[in-house]
Every structure is written in structure tokens, then in C-alpha cells.
MARLO-500281 format. One line per 2 residues: their letters; for each residue x, y, z of C-alpha. Coordinates in Angstrom, 1 decimal. Example, Ala and Ser with C-alpha at 12.3 -4.5 7.8 and 13.67 -1.06 7.14 Angstrom:
<pts>
as = 12.3 -4.5 7.8; 13.7 -1.1 7.1
</pts>
This chain:
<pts>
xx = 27.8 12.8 23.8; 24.3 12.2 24.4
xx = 22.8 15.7 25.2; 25.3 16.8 21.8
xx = 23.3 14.0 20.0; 20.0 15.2 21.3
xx = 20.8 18.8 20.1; 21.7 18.4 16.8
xx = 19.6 15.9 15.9; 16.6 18.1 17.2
xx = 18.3 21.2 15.5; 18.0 19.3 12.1
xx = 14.7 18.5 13.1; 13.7 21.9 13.7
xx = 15.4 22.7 9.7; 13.2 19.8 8.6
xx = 9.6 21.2 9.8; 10.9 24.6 8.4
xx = 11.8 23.4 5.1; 8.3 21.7 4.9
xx = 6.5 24.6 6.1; 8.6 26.3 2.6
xx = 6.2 24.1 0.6; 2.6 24.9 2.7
xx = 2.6 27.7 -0.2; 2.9 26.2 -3.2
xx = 0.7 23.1 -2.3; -2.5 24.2 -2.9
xx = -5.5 21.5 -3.7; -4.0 18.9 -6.2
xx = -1.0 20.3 -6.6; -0.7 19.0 -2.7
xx = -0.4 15.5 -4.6; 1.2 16.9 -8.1
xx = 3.5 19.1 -7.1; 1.1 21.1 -10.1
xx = 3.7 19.8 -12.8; 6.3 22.0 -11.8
xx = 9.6 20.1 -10.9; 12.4 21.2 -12.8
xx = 15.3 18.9 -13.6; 17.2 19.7 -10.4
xx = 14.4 18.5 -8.0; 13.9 15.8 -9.9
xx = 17.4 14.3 -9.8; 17.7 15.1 -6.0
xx = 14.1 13.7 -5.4; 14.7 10.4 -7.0
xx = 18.6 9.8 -5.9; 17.0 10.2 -2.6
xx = 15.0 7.9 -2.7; 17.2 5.1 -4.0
xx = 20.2 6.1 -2.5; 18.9 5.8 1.0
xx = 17.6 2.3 0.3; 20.7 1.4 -1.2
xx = 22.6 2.7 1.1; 21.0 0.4 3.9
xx = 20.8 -2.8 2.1; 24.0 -2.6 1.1
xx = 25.9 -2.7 4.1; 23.7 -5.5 5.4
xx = 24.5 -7.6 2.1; 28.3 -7.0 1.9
xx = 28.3 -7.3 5.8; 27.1 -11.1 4.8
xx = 28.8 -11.4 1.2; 31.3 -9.1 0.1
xx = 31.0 -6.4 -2.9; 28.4 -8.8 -4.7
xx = 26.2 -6.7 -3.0; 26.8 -3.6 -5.8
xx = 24.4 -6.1 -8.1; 21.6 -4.7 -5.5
xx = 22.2 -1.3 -6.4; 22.5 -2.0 -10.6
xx = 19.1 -3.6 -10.3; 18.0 -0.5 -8.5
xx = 19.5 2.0 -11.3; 17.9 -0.5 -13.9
xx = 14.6 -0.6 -12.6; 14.3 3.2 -12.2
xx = 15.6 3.6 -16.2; 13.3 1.4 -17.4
xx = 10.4 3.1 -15.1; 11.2 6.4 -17.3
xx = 12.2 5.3 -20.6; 9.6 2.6 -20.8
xx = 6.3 3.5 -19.0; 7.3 7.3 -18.1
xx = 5.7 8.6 -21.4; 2.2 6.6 -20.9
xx = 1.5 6.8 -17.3; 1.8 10.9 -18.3
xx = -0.6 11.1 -21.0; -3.0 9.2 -18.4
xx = -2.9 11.8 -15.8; -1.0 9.4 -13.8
xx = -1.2 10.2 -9.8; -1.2 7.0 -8.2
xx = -1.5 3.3 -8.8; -5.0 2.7 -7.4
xx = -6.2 6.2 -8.8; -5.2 4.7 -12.4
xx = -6.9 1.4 -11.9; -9.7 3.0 -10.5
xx = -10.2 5.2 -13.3; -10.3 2.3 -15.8
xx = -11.8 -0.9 -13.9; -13.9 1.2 -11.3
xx = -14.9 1.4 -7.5; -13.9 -2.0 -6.7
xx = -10.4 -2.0 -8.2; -9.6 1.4 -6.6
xx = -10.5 0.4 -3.2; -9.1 -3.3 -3.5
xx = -5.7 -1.9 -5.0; -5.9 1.5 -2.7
xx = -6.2 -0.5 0.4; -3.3 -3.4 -0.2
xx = -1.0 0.2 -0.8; -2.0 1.6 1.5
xx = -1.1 -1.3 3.5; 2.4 -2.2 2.0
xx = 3.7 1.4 1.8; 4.1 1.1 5.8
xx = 6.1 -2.2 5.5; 8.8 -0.9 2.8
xx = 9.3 2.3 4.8; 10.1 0.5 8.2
xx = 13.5 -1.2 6.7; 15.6 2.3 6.6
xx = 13.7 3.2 10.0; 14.6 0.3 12.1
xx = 18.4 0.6 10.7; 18.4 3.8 12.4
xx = 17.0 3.2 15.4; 19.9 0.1 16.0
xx = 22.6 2.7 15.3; 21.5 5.2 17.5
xx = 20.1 2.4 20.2; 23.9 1.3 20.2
xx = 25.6 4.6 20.1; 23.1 6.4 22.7
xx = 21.0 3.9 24.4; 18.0 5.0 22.7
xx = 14.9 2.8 23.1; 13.7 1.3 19.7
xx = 10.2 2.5 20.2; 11.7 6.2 20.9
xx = 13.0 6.2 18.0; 10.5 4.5 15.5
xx = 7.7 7.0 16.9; 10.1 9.9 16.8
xx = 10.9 9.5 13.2; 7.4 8.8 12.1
xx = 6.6 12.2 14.1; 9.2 14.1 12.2
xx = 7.8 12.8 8.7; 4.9 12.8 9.7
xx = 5.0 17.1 10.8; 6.5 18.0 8.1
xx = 5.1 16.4 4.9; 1.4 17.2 6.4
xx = 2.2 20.9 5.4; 3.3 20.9 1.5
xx = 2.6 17.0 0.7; 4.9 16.4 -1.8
xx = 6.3 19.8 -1.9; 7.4 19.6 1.6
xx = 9.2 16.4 0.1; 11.1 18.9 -2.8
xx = 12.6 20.7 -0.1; 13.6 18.5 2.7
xx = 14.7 15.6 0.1; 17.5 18.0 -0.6
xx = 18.8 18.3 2.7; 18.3 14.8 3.6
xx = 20.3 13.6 0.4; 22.9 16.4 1.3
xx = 23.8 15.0 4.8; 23.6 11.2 3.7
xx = 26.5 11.8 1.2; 28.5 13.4 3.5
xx = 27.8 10.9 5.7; 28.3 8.4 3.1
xx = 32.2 9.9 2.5; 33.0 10.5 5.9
xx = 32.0 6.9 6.8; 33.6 5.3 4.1
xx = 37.0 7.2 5.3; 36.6 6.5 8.6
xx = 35.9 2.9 8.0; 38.8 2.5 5.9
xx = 40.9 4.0 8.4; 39.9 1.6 10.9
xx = 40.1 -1.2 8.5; 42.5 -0.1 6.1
xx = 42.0 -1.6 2.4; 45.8 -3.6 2.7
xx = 44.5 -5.3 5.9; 40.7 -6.2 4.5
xx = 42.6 -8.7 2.1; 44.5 -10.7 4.6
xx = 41.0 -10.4 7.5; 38.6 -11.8 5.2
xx = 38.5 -14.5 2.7; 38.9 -13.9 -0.9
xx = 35.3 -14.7 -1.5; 34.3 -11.7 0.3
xx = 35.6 -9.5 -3.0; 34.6 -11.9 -6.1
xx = 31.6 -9.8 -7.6; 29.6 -13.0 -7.9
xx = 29.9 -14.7 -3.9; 26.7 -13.8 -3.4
xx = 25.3 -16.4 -6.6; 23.7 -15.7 -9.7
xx = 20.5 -16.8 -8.1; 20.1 -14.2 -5.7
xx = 21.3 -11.6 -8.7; 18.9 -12.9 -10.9
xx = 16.2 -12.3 -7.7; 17.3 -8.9 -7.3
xx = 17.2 -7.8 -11.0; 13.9 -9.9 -12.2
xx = 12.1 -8.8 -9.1; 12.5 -4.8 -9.2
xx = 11.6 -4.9 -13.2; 8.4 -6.4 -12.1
xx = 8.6 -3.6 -9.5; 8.8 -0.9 -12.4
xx = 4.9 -1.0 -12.8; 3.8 -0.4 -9.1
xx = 7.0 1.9 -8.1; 4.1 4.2 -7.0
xx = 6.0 6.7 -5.2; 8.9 7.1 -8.1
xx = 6.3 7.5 -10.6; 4.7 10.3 -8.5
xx = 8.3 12.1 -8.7; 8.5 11.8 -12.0
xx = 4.6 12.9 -13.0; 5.5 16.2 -11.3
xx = 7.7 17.5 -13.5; 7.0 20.0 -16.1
xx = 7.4 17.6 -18.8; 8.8 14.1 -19.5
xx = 11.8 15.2 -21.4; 12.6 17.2 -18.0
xx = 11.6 13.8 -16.1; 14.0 11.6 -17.8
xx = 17.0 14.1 -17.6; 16.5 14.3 -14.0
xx = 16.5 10.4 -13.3; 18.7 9.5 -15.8
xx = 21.6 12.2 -13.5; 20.4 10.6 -10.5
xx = 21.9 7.0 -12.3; 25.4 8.6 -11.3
xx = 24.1 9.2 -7.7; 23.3 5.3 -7.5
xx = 26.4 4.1 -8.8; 28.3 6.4 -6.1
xx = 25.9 4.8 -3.3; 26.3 1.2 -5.0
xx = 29.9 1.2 -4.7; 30.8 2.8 -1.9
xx = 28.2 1.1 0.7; 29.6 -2.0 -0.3
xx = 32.9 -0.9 0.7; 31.4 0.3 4.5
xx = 30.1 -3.2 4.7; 33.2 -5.1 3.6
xx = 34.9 -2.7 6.6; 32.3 -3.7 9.2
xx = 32.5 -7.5 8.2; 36.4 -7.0 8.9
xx = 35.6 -5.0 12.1; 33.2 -7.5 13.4
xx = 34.3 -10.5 15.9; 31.3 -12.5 16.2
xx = 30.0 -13.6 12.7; 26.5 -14.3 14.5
xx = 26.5 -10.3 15.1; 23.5 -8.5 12.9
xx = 25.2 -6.2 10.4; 21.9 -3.4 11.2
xx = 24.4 -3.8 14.8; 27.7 -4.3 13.1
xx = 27.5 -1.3 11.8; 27.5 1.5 14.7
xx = 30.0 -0.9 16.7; 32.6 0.0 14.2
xx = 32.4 3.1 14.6; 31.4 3.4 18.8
xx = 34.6 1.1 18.5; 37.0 3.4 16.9
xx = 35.9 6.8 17.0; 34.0 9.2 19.5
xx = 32.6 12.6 19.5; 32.2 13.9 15.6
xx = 32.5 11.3 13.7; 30.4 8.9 15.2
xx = 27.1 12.3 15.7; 28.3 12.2 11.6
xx = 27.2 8.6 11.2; 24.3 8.9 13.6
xx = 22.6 11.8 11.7; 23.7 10.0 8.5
xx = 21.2 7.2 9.8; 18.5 9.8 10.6
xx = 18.6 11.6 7.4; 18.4 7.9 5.8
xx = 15.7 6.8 7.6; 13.9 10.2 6.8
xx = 14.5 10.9 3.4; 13.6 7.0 2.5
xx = 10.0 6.8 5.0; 8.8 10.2 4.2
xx = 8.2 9.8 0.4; 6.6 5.7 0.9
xx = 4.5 7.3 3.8; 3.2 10.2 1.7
xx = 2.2 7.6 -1.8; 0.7 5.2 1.0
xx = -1.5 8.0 2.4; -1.8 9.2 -1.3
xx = -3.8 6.0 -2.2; -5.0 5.5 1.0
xx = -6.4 9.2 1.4; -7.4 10.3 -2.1
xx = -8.5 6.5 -3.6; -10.3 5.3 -1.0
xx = -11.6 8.2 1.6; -12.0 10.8 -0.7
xx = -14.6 8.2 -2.4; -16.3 6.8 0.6
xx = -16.9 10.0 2.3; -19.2 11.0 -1.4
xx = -19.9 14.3 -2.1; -18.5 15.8 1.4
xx = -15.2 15.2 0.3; -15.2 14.7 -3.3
xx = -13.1 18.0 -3.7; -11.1 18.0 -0.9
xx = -8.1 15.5 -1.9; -5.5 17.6 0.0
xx = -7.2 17.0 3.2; -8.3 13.4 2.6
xx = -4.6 13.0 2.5; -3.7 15.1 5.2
xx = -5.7 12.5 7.4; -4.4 9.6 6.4
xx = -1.1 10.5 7.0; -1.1 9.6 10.7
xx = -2.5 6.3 9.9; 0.6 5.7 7.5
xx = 2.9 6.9 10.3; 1.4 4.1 13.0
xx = 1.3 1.3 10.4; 5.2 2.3 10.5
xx = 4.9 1.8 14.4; 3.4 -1.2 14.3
xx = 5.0 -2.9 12.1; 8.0 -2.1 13.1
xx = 7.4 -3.8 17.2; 5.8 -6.2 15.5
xx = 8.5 -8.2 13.9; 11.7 -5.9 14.3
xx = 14.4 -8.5 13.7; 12.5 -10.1 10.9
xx = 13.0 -7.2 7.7; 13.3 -10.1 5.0
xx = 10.2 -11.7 6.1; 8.1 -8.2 5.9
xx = 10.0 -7.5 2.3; 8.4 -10.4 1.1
xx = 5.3 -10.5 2.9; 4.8 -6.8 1.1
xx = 6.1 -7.5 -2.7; 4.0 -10.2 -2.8
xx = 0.8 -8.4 -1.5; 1.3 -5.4 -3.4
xx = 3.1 -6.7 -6.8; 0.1 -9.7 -6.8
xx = -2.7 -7.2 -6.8; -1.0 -4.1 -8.8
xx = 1.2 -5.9 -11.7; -1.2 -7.1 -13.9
xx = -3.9 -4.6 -14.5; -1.6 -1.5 -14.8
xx = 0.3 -3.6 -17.6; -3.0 -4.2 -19.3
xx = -4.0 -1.1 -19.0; -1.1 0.1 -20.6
xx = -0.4 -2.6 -23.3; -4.4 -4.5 -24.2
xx = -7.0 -2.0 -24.0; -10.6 -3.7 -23.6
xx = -10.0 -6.0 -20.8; -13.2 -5.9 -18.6
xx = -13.6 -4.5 -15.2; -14.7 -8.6 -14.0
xx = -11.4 -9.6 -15.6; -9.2 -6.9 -13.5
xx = -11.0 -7.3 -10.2; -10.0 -11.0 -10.4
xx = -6.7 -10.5 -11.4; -6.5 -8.0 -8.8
xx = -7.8 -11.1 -5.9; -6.4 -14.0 -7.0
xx = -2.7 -12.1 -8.0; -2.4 -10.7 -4.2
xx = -4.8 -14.0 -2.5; -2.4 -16.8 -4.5
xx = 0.8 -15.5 -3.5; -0.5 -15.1 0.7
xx = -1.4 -18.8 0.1; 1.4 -19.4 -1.0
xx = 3.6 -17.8 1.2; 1.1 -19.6 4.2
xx = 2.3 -22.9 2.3; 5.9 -22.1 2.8
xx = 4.6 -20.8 6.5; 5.5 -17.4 6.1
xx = 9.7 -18.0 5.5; 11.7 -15.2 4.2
xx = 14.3 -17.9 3.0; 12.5 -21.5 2.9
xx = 9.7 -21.3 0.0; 7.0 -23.6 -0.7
xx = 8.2 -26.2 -3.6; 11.0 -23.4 -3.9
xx = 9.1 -20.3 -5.6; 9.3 -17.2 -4.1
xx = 5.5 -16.0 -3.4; 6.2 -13.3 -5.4
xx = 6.2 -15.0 -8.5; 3.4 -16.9 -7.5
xx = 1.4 -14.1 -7.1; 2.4 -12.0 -9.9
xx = 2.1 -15.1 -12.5; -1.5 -15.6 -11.4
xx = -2.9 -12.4 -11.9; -1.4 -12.2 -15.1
xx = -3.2 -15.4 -15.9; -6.5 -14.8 -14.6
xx = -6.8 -11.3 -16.3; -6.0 -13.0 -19.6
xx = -8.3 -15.7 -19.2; -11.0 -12.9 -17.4
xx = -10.5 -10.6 -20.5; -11.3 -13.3 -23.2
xx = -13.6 -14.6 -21.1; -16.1 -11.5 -20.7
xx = -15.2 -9.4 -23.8; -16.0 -9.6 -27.5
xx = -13.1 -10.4 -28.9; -11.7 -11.0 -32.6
xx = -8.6 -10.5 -34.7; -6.5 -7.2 -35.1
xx = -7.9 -6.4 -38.6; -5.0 -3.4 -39.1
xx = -1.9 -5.2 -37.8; 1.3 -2.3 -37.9
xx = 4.2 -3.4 -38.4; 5.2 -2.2 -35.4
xx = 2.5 -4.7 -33.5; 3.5 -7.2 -36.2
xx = 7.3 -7.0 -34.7; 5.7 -7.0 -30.6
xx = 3.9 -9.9 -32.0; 6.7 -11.7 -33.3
xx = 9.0 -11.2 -30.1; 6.5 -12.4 -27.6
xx = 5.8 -15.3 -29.5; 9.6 -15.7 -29.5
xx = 10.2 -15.1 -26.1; 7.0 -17.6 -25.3
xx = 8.4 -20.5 -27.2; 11.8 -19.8 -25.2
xx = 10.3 -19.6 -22.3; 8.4 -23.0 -22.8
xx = 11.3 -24.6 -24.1; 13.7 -23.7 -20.5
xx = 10.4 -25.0 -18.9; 10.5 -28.6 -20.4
xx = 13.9 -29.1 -21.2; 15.4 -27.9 -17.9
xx = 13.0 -27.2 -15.6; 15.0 -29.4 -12.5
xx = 17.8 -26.9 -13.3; 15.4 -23.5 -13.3
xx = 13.9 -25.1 -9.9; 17.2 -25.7 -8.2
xx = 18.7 -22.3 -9.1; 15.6 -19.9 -8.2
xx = 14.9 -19.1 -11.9; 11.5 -21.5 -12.4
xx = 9.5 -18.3 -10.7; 11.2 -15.7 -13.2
xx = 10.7 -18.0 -15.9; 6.8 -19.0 -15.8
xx = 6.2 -14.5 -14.9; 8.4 -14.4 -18.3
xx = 5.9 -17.1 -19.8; 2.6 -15.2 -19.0
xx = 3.6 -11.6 -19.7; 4.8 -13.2 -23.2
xx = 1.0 -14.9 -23.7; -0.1 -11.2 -22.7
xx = 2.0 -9.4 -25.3; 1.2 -11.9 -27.9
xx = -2.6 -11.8 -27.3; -2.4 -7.4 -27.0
xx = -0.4 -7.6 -30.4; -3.4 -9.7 -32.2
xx = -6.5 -10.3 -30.4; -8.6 -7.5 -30.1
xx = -10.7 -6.9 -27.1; -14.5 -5.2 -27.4
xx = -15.6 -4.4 -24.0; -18.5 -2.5 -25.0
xx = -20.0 -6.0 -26.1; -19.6 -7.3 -22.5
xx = -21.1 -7.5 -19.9; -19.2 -5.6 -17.6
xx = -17.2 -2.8 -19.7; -14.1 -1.1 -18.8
xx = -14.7 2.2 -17.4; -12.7 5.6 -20.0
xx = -10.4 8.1 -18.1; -12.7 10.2 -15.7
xx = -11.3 13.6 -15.9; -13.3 14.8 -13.0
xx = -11.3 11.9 -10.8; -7.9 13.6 -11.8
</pts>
């Protein structure tokens, strides 16, 4: 079994590196980062359910391992943040020349906010990629004996050879096969584990709370679905699907096919994790170890090689993409810059370097705290969404706000939340006065880049208010005043239930609609002024 597992898995590997040698041709300068505009509809829908999918797919079975089918709410807040990504901002980040996060804040707030917001990326990429990574290193540590270190280094390797050829081109072509083997995998493990466990016998094994849609509690669904719509603004490495293709119509029919991909991959890793709760004897066992018991437990030979490259292609096709936006902002932000006039032209290779670097962070991170995933998911939202939330909503909602006023929002958003998380000393489950980091950190840069923006601008009243602003107007003043309201009326309830974060984040991107839809900001008549678009940066 092992040699058999050796040789396919370095067969695939071998089909891998080939299919991102394909893209070598077509990713010439920019279009190493672009993709040159080209995706068609097809690419884009396999690009983007891979993506997704493979994160789904792992969470998944951890959470129903833990809680039952609740844990298809994971995968609805997934499909939801992605939709709203498209239909919401798709259309704006486009006409901006949109090619990564810190490149866009760079190109309207300057030097400093590129290199700030390019750096805590390039940082945070690592950590989001090392979830999927470290699943598959358990399964195939269980079902081969595999050292974890073989296998975080061997994966980072493989992403790492064959994305440095075609960048995300290389990503066009292997995406497909990765997303290919991980729904087979994902119907041959959900037979297999229903032959082990059959459906009758999962209602008489596990209590009934294990299939109520709501065991897991509205305050961890409410978690789930308020934080990844505050992910929709820094979902860095979606967006840079999505800006490849030829055109945004194109864009949204892509993602909006990949929605039927998510529910399969909702649904149906629920289901593997309800078997492997069933399966499992000791309720203190990990599910990331659950899962390749059941099936080193029951089956031999194919079916469990099936599962194990199943676990490969997941950790691939989920790493590969975050590794190659990480090195994106890391490479073309921050290196192309510093290195002045050497490399000012040479984004492909000031990406191609940084790629290793993305691949170690991975490393790392993942010796560092291997049994601790919760505790680096938050450690990373509240880094990244602190420093990146903020300015890219002003940027594309109150144009005017100074480049003092972003750079603030950008420190004190991502600086807060650490503190705060410090406060609560560094728990994944056990906050500080209750408030997830996250909103801490997210809130405060909001807050600060309002108060920074009125602060150093010229301001004064919208003199032509649309009716369209009139209406935006209106509803944030609305949703304020709600928002207040909860807060004074019920504020022991929003605390005990999770909700006070969500709410006060609600509160401040409210006061930052209402002030867009009437105050208008003058940075010319500062004394730091916004930088315009720089089309030699694009």
C-alpha cells in the first residue's frame, strides 16, 4: 500500500508540474499576475469552485464531526460571500484595474499603505493556506505513516514548482484537475462512508441533535455569515480570479455556476462528517484524525489511495491559489517597489521570488502550532481584515479620504484587534469582554478613517444630492439608528449571544455610508492628498 501510494501520488505530481508548465506560454509579463483578461466562463467557474470547495470541504467535516449537518450554514456563508464579491464590488474593483489588495491601496493612499497592507498579506496568506495542508498531512500520516513535516514541505514543493512557471495560468490548468479528483473523491467518500455507516443506523448511533440544522447555535451562524461578508472586501485571491476574465458579465456567469458546486460540497461534506462522528469511539478523537480512521477502518487498497489523493488534491488546489495572491502582494507591492528602477518592470519575476518565501511561511507555521488551526484562523482575519477592510471600502464608497486618514486606519484597524486578541491572551474560543478580535479590529479602522478623513480634508455638503445618494443616505441612517437602538436597549443580550461585535462593525460602516452619501470630502485642500490611479503601477 505504501509504495502504491507513493506512485500515484508522485504520478499526479508529475501531471501537476506538466499542466503548469501548459501555462509558462501564455504568462508572459503581467499577464503572469492577470491571466491578460482572458478567462472564459469555464475557467472561471472551475477556478472559483476550487477554491471554495476545497475549504468547504475540510471545514465541514471537522464541524459536523463536532455538531451535526449545522455545519452546511458554513458552506451558505461561503456561496454568500462569493455572490456578493461579484454582484456587489465585481463591477468597481474592474474599472480600477484591480490586481491585488495592497496594489489598490497603494495606488490611492501611497507607498506607505502599499507596503503596510502588502506586508500583513503577505503575511496572512500563509496562515489561511496551512488549514487544507495540515488536513492532509493527518490523513496520509494515519493511513501511511507519513511524517507531518514530509508532507507540509512536500506539498508546498509541489505548489510551489508548478505555479512558479505560468503564475496564475499554471493555476487555470491544474485547478481543473485538482477540482476533478476532489469530487470524485468527494462521491466515492460519501458512499463509502455511508456504507460503513449506513444512513438507518446514523439515527439510532447519534443523538438527534446531531441532525437539527441549528445544533450548532445561531451565534456561531451569525459568526460565520457576518464575518465572510466582511471578508468580501479583502477576498484577494477570488477577486484576482474574477479580474482575469474577459469581462465582468463573463465573471459573474462563471461564479454564479460555481454556487451549484458549493451547494454539492456543503451538503455532502456534512454528511462524511455525520459518518465519521458515528464511526468514531473516543469523542476526545480530532475529526482532522477521525476522518482517515474511518476509512483505514473499513476499507483497504482503492478506496482508501481514493481518499488519500482526495486530501492531496484538496490541500493543493486550496494552498496554491492563497500562496500565489500572498507572493502577489508580497512580490509585486512591496519588492517590485523597494528594489526602484531595477525592478520596476519586472513584476513577473518579483513574484517568482517571493514564492518560496510564501511556501516556508506555510512550513512554519504549520510546526509552529499544528493542533491549534482555530487559533491561527483568528490570529489571521483579524490581522488582515483590521488593516484591509476599511480603506478598500472607502476607496470604493467616499472618495477624498486622505492618505494620513488611511495609513491610520490601516495601524490602528490591524494594531487594535492584536491587542485585543493579547487581552483575551491569544484564545481561539475565550475572548476578551466576549468580542471576537475581529470585530475589534475591523470597527476601529473604520472609525479612525472616518474621524482621519474629516479630520485632514476640506470637507462640506453634497451640493447635487441624486436620488440614488439620497436613498443610500436614507438607509444608512436607518440602519444607524437600528443599530444604536439594539445597542442600548439590549446590549446584555447582543453580548451574551456573540452579536455585540457584528452590531457595533454594522454601526460604523452605517456612519460611513451616511457621511459618503452627504459629506463631501476635498483632499486637494489637505494637507496630505489622496494619491489618482497610477496607470504606470498597473
Amino acid at each position: 500500500m505504501h509504495g502504491l501510494l507513493v506512485a500515484v501520488t508522485g504520478i499526479y505530481t508529475l501531471i501537476l508540474i506538466f499542466l503548469g508548465r501548459l501555462g509558462k506560454r501564455r504568462a508572459k509579463g503581467e499577464d503572469f499576475l492577470t491571466g491578460g483578461r482572458q478567462f472564459n466562463v469555464w475557467q472561471v467557474f472551475l477556478m472559483i469552485s476550487a477554491l471554495w470547495c476545497s475549504w468547504i470541504f475540510i471545514v465541514e467535516v471537522e464541524t459536523a464531526y463536532l455538531f451535526g449537518l449545522s455545519a452546511m450554514w458554513f458552506g451558505f456563508s461561503v456561496g454568500l460571500q462569493a455572490l456578493f464579491s461579484i454582484y456587489v464590488m465585481g463591477s468597481s474593483l474592474s474599472k480600477k484595474g484591480f490586481i491585488t489588495n495592497s496594489h489598490l491601496l497603494g495606488d490611492h493612499f501611497g507607498a506607505a499603505a502599499r507596503t503596510i497592507a502588502g506586508l500583513i498579506i503577505a503575511l496572512t496568506f500563509p496562515v489561511f493556506a496551512m488549514s487544507n495542508v495540515l488536513a492532509a498531512a493527518a490523513f496520509i500520516h494515519v493511513v501511511a505513516g507519513w511524517p507531518l513535516l514530509a508532507t507540509l514541505i512536500g506539498t508546498a514543493l509541489v505548489v510551489l514548482v508548478y505555479i512558479l512557471a505560468g503564475g496564475i495560468w499554471s493555476l487555470a490548468y491544474t485547478q481543473i484537475a485538482n477540482f476533478v479528483v476532489i469530487f470524485v473523491g468527494l462521491l466515492v467518500g460519501v458512499g463509502l462512508a455511508l456504507h460503513a455507516e449506513p444512513w438507518g443506523e446514523l439515527h439510532r448511533t447519534l443523538q438527534p441533535r446531531y441532525f437539527a440544522l441549528t445544533s450548532i447555535g445561531w451565534t456561531m451562524i451569525g459568526a460565520w455569515i457576518f464575518s465572510l461578508l466582511l471578508n468580501v472586501v479583502s477576498a484577494q485571491a477570488e477577486f484576482q480570479i474574477l479580474m482575469a476574465a474577459k469581462d465582468m458579465r463573463t465573471a459573474k456567469i462563471g461564479l454564479t455556476l460555481a454556487m451549484i458546486s458549493i451547494a454539492v460540497f456543503s451538503i455532502l461534506s456534512a454528511v462524511i462528517g455525520l459518518c465519521v462522528r458515528a464511526a468514531t469511539a473516543d469523542p476526545k478523537t480530532l475529526g482532522v484524525m477521525a476522518l482517515p480512521m474511518l476509512y483505514a477502518k473499513h476499507y483497504s487498497g482503492l478506496p482508501v489511495l481514493i481518499m488519500t489523493l482526495t486530501l492531496w488534491a484538496a490541500a493543493l488546489m486550496w494552498s496554491a491559489p492563497l500562496m500565489f495572491s500572498g507572493a502577489s502582494s508580497l512580490g509585486h507591492d512591496l519588492l517590485r517597489h523597494w528594489a526602484g528602477q531595477r525592478l520596476s518592470n519586472r513584476a513577473k519575476f518579483c513574484v517568482q521570488v517571493c514564492l518560496p518565501v510564501q511556501a516556508a511561511l506555510i512550513v512554519v507555521y504549520g510546526l509552529a502550532r499544528p493542533d491549534q488551526l482555530a487559533w491561527w484562523q483568528v490570529f489571521g482575519l483579524t490581522l488582515r481584515n483590521g488593516a484591509i477592510f476599511a480603506p478598500t471600502v472607502a476607496i470604493l464608497v467616499w472618495p477624498g479620504v486622505t492618505r494620513v486618514a488611511a495609513i491610520f486606519s490601516i495601524v490602528v484597524g490591524s494594531a487594535s484587534g492584536l491587542i485585543w486578541n493579547a487581552l483575551g491572551h491569544f484564545s481561539a474560543q475565550h475572548f476578551f469582554l466576549g468580542v471576537n478580535p475581529m470585530w475589534v479590529g475591523a470597527t476601529s479602522g473604520i472609525l479612525i478613517l472616518i474621524g482621519g478623513a474629516l479630520l485632514t480634508a476640506r470637507i462640506g455638503m453634497v451640493a447635487d444630492l441624486s436620488a440614488m445618494r439620497h436613498k443610500v443616505g436614507l438607509l444608512s441612517a436607518s440602519i444607524l439608528g437600528i443599530g444604536l437602538i439594539a445597542l442600548a436597549k439590549w446590549f446584555d443580550a447582543l453580548h451574551a449571544g456573540g452579536y455585540l461585535g457584528p452590531d457595533l462593525l454594522i454601526v460604523s460602516v452605517a456612519t460611513l455610508a451616511l457621511c459618503a452619501a452627504y459629506v463631501r470630502l476635498d483632499s486637494a485642500g489637505s494637507k496630505e492628498a489622496a494619491l489618482p490611479m497610477r496607470a504606470a503601477d498597473s
